[in-house]
One Martini backbone bead per residue (centre of mass of N, CA, C, O) as a GRO file, in nm:
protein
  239
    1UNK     BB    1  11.605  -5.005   7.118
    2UNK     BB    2  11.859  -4.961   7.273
    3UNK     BB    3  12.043  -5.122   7.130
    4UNK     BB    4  12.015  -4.972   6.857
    5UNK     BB    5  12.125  -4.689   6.967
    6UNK     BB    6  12.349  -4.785   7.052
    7UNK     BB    7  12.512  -4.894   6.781
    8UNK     BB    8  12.464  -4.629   6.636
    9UNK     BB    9  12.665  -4.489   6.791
   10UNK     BB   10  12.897  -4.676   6.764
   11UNK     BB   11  12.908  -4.641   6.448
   12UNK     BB   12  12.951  -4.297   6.449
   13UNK     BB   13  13.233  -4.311   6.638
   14UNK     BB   14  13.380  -4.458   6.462
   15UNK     BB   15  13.352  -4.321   6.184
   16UNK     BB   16  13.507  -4.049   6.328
   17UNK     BB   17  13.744  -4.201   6.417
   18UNK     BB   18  13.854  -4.256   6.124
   19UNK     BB   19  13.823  -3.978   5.965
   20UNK     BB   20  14.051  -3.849   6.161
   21UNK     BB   21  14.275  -4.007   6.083
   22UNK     BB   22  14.296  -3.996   5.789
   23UNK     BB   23  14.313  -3.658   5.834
   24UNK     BB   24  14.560  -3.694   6.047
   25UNK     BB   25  14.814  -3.875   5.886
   26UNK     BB   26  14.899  -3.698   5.677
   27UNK     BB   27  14.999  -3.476   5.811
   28UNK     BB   28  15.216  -3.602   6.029
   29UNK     BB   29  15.392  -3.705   5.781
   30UNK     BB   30  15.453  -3.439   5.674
   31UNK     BB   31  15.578  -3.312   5.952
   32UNK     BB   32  15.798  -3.547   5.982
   33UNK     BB   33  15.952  -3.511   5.710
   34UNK     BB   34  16.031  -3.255   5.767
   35UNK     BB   35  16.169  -3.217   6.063
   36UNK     BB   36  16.374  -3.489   5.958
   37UNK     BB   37  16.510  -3.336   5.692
   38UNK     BB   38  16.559  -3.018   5.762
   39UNK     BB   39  16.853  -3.020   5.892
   40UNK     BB   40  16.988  -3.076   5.583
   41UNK     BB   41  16.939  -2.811   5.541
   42UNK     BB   42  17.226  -2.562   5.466
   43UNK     BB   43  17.101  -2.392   5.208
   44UNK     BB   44  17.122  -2.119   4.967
   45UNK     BB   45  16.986  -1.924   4.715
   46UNK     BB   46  17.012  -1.609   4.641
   47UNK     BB   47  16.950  -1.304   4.470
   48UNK     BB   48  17.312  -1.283   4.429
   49UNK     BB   49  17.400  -1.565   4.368
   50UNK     BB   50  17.445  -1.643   4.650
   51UNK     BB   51  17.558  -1.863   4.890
   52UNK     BB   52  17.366  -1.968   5.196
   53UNK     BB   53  17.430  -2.038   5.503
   54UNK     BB   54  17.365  -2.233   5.784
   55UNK     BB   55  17.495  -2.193   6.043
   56UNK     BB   56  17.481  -2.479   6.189
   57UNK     BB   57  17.584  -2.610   5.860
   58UNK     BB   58  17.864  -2.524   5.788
   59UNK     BB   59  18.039  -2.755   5.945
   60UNK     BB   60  17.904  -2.989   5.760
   61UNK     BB   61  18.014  -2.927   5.471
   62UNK     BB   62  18.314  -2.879   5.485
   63UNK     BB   63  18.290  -3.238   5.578
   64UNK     BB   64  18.147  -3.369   5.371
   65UNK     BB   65  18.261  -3.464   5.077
   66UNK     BB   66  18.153  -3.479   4.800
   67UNK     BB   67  18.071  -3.617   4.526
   68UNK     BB   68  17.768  -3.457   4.432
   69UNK     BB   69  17.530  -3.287   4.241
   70UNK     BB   70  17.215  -3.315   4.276
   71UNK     BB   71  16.986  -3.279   4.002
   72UNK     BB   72  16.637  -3.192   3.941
   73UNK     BB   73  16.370  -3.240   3.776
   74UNK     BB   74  16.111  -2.948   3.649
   75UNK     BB   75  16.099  -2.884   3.359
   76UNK     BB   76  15.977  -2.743   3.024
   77UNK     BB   77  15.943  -2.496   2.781
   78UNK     BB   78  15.843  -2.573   2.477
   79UNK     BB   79  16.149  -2.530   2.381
   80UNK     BB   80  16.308  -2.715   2.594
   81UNK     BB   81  16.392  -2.546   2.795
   82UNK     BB   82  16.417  -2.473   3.078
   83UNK     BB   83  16.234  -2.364   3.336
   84UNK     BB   84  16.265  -2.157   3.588
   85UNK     BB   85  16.299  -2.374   3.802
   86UNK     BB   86  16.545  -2.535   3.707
   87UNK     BB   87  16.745  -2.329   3.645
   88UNK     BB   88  16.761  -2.268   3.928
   89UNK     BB   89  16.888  -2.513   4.000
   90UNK     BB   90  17.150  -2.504   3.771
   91UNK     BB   91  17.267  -2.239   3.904
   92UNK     BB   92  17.326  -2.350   4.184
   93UNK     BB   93  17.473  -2.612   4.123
   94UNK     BB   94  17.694  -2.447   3.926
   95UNK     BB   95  17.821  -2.261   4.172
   96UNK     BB   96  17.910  -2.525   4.330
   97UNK     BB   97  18.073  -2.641   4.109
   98UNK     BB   98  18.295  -2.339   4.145
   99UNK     BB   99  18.339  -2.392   4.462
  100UNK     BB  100  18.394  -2.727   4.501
  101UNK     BB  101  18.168  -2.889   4.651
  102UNK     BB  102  18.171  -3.107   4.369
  103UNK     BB  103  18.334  -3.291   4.125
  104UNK     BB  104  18.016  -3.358   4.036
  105UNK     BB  105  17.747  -3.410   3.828
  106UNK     BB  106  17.394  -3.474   3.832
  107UNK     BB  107  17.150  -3.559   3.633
  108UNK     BB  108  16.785  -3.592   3.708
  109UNK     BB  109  16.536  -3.695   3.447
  110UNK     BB  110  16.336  -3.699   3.192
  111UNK     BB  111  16.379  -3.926   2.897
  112UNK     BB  112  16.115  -4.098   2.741
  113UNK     BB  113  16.081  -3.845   2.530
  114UNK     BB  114  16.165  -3.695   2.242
  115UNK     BB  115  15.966  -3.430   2.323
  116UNK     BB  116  16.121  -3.499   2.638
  117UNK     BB  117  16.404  -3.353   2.753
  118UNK     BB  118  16.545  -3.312   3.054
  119UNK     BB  119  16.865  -3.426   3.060
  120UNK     BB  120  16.970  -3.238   2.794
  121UNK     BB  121  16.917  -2.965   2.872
  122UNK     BB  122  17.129  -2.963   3.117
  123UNK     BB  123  17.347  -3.034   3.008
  124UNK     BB  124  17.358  -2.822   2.795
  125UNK     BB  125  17.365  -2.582   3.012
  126UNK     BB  126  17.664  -2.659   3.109
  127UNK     BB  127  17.824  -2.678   2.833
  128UNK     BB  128  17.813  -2.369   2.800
  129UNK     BB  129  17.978  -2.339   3.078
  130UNK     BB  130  18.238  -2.528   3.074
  131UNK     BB  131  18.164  -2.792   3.170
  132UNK     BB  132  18.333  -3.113   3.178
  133UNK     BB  133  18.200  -3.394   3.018
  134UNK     BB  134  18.308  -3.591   3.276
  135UNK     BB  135  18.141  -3.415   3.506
  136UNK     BB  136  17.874  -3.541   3.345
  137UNK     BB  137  17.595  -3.684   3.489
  138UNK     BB  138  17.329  -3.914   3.317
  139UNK     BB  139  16.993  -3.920   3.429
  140UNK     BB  140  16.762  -4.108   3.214
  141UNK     BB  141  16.539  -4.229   3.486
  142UNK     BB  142  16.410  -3.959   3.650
  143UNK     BB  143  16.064  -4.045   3.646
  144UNK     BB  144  16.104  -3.980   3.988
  145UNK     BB  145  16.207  -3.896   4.314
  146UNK     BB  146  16.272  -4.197   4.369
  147UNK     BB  147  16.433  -4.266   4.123
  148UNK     BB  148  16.640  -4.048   4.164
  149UNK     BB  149  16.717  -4.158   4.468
  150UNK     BB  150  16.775  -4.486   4.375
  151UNK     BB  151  17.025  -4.430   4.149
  152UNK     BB  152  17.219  -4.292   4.277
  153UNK     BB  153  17.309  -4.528   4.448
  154UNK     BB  154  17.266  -4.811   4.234
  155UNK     BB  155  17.397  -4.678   4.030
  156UNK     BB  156  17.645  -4.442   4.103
  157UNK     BB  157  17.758  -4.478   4.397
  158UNK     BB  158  17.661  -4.268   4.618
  159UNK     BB  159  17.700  -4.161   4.964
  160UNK     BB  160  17.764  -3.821   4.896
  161UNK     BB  161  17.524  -3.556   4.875
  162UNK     BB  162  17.385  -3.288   4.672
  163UNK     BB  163  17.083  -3.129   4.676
  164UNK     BB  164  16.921  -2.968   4.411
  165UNK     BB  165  16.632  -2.744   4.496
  166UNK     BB  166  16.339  -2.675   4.628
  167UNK     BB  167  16.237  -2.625   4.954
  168UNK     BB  168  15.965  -2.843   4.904
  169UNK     BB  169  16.146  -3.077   4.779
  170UNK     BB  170  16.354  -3.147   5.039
  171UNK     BB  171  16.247  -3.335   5.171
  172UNK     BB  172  16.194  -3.588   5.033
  173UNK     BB  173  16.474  -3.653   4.935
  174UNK     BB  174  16.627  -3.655   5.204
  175UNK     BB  175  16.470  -3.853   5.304
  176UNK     BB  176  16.535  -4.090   5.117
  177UNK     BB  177  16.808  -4.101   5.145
  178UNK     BB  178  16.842  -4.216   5.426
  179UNK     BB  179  16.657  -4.459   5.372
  180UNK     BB  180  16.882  -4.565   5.139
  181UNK     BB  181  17.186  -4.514   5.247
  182UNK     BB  182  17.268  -4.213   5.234
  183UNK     BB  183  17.407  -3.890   5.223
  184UNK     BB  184  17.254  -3.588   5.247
  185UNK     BB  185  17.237  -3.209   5.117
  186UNK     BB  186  17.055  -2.936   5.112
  187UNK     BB  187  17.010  -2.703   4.854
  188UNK     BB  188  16.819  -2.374   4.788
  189UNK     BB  189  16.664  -2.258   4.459
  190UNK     BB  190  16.537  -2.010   4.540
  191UNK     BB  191  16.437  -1.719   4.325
  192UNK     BB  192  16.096  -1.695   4.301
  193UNK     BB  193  15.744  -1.723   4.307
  194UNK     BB  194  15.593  -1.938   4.190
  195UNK     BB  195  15.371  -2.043   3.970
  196UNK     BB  196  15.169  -2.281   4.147
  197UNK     BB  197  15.308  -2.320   4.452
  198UNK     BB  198  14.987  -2.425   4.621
  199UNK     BB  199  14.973  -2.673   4.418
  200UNK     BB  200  15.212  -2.798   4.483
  201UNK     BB  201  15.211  -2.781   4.821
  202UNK     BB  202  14.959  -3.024   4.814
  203UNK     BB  203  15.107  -3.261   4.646
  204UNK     BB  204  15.338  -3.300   4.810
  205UNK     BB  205  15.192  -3.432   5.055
  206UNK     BB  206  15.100  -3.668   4.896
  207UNK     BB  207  15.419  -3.705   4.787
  208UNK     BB  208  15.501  -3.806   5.085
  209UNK     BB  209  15.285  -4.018   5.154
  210UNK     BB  210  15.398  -4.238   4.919
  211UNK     BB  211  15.727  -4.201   4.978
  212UNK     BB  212  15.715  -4.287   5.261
  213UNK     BB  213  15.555  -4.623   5.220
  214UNK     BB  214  15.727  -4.670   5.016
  215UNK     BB  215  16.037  -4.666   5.150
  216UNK     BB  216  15.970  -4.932   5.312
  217UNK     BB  217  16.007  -5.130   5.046
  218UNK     BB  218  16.173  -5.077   4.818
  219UNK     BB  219  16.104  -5.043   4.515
  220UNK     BB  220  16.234  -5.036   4.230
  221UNK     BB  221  16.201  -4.860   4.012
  222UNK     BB  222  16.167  -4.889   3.634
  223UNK     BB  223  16.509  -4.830   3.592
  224UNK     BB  224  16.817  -4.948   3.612
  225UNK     BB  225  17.090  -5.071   3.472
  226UNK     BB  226  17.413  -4.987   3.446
  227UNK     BB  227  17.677  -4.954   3.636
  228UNK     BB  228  17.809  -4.572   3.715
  229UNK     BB  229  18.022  -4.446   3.860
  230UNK     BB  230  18.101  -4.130   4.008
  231UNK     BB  231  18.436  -4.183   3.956
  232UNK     BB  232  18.408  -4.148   3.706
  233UNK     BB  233  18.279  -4.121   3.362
  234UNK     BB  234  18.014  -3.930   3.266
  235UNK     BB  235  18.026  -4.034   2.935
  236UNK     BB  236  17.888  -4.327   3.036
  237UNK     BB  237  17.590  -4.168   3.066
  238UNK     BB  238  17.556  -4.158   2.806
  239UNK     BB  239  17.432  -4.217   2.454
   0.00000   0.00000   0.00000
């Protein structure tokens, strides 16, 4: 008998002791991906649509050399053109590029479906604004954070970029750089409260968890195709 519930107690105390490793684990490396990639984030852009930098990282820009500034997609409208969020990321990308921040924009966005194209809708945006045509790089496979972020490396031939996105998305992009073997520094595009963001950075938490450990394996993403460096015409990578 006594054995029995010795057996019970140590089968339950495994078993709250397993439950507890589960739940804190995914919060443990949410926190360590923060931590570790937030040193990066340089930059924000204002409500007076000016570029405010952090102090401690104004000298660490300076000499950045950025070749390109990296947009991620964030989908779009119904008419297809950028939702909110994009558009500030594109708005602020935009601002960069006309500070002289880096010499080329790399559009990163789902181009998978003819009803659904992030990354012409982009370009568009730049192309309306007088960025000229050489100067805009279109990753047309940009079909997740992962993807967009291991093709900037692999096919356009990258080594230090500025990612811009919203604040909750730059941990994860800026770690997978690191990891992924290339220098990157991120301005954060929020211009105001979107509507969804409590869904969305409860989301980011379990997508910071699983390109945690896919980036520990590094595999190819969905499609690679041939090599485009940044440093030629933005052309190259258009259809």
């Amino acid at each position: 008998m006594n054995s029995t519930l010795r057996n019970n107690r140590k089968f339950w105390l495994t078993g709250i002791f397993v439950l507890v490793v589960l739940t804190a684990l995914p919060l443990i490396i949410n926190q360590y991906m923060i931590k570790t990639a937030g040193t990066a984030i340089i930059a924000e852009m204002k409500e007076d649509r000016e570029v405010s930098f952090v102090k401690e990282q104004q000298s660490a820009f300076s000499g950045l050399k950025a070749e390109c500034i990296l947009v991620l997609g964030a989908g779009l409208k119904p008419d297809g053109t950028p939702n909110h969020m994009l558009e500030d990321r594109l708005e602020t990308a935009f601002a960069l590029y006309k500070s002289g921040a880096a010499p080329k924009l790399l559009l990163s966005g789902d181009h998978g479906r003819n009803e659904y194209d992030e990354v012409n809708a982009m370009k568009g945006y730049m192309l309306e604004r007088g960025v000229p045509k050489e100067d805009i790089f279109l990753d047309l496979a940009g079909f997740s954070t992962y993807d967009s972020m291991y093709r900037a490396k692999a096919v356009f031939q990258v080594n230090s970029v500025i990612v811009v996105t919203q604040r909750y998305h730059q941990y994860r992009a800026l770690y997978l750089a690191e990891k992924l073997g290339y220098k990157a520094y991120g301005v954060c595009s929020d211009q105001e409260v979107y509507m969804g963001q409590t869904i969305r950075n409860i989301r980011e938490i379990l997508a910071r968890n699983k390109d945690f450990f896919k980036v520990m394996i590094k595999p190819a993403p969905s499609y690679l195709g041939d090599i485009i460096p940044i440093s030629g015409s933005g052309l190259e990578s258009w259809e």
